[in-house]
C-alpha positions in Angstrom: 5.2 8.8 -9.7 6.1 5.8 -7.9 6.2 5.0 -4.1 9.5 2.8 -4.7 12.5 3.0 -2.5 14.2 6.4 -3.7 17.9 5.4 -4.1 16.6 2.4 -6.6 14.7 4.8 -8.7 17.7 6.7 -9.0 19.4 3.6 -10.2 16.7 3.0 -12.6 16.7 6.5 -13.6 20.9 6.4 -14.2 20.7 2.9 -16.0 17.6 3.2 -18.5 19.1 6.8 -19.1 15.7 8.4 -18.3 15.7 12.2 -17.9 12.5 13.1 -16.7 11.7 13.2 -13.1 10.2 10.6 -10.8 7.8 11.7 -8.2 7.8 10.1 -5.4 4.8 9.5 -3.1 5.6 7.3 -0.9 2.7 7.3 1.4 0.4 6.7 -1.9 -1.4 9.9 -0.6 -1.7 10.9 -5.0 -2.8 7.8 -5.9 -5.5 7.6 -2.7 -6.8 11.3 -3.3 -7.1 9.8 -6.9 -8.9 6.3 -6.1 -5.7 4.1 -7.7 -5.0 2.1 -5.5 -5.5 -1.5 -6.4 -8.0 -3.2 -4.2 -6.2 -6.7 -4.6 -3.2 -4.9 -3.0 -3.8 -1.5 -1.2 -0.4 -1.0 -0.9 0.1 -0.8 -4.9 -1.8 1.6 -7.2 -3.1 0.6 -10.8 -0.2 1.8 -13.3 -1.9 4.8 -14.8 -0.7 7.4 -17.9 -1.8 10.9 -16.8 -0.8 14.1 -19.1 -1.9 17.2 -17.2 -1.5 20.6 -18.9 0.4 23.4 -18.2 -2.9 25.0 -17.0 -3.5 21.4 -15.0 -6.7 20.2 -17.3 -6.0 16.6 -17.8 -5.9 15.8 -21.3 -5.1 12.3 -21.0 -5.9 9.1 -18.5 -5.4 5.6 -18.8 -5.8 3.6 -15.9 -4.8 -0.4 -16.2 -5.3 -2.9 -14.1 -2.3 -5.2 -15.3 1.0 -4.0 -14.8 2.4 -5.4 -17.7 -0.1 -3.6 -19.7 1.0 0.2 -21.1 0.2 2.5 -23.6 2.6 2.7 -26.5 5.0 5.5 -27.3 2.5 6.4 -30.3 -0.3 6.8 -27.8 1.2 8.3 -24.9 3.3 11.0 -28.0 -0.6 12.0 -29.1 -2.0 12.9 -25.7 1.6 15.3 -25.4 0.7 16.9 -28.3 -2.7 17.3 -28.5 -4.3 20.6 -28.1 
């Protein structure tokens, strides 16, 4: 999810060949209703990992306050398929 300008996530999108969607919220209301938004910066949310079931229990949330900090593939490939 990402409150970005729409036409450059599509660029992103087209150029790191992702084919997932990207939700956009551009008005931050998901990441307010949540409580991410970054208090250094209201206007950013903390990057978070979220994997919601198809019966919408999350199974999995990582909230970080650094940008540059992520879960790995192996971490975020667990969560998907846990039970």
């Amino acid at each position: 999810m990402s409150s970005d300008d729409p036409a450059k996530l599509r660029k992103l999108r087209q150029d790191e060949g992702l084919e997932f969607p990207i939700l956009l919220d551009p008005e931050n209301t998901v990441s307010i209703s949540y409580g991410l938004l970054n208090e250094d910066n209201p206007k950013v949310p903390h990057p978070t990992a979220l994997v919601i079931d198809t019966s919408g229990v999350i199974r999995y949330l990582r909230v970080d306050e650094d940008y540059r900090v992520r879960p790995s593939a192996e971490e975020l490939l667990e969560a998907l398929s846990a039970e």
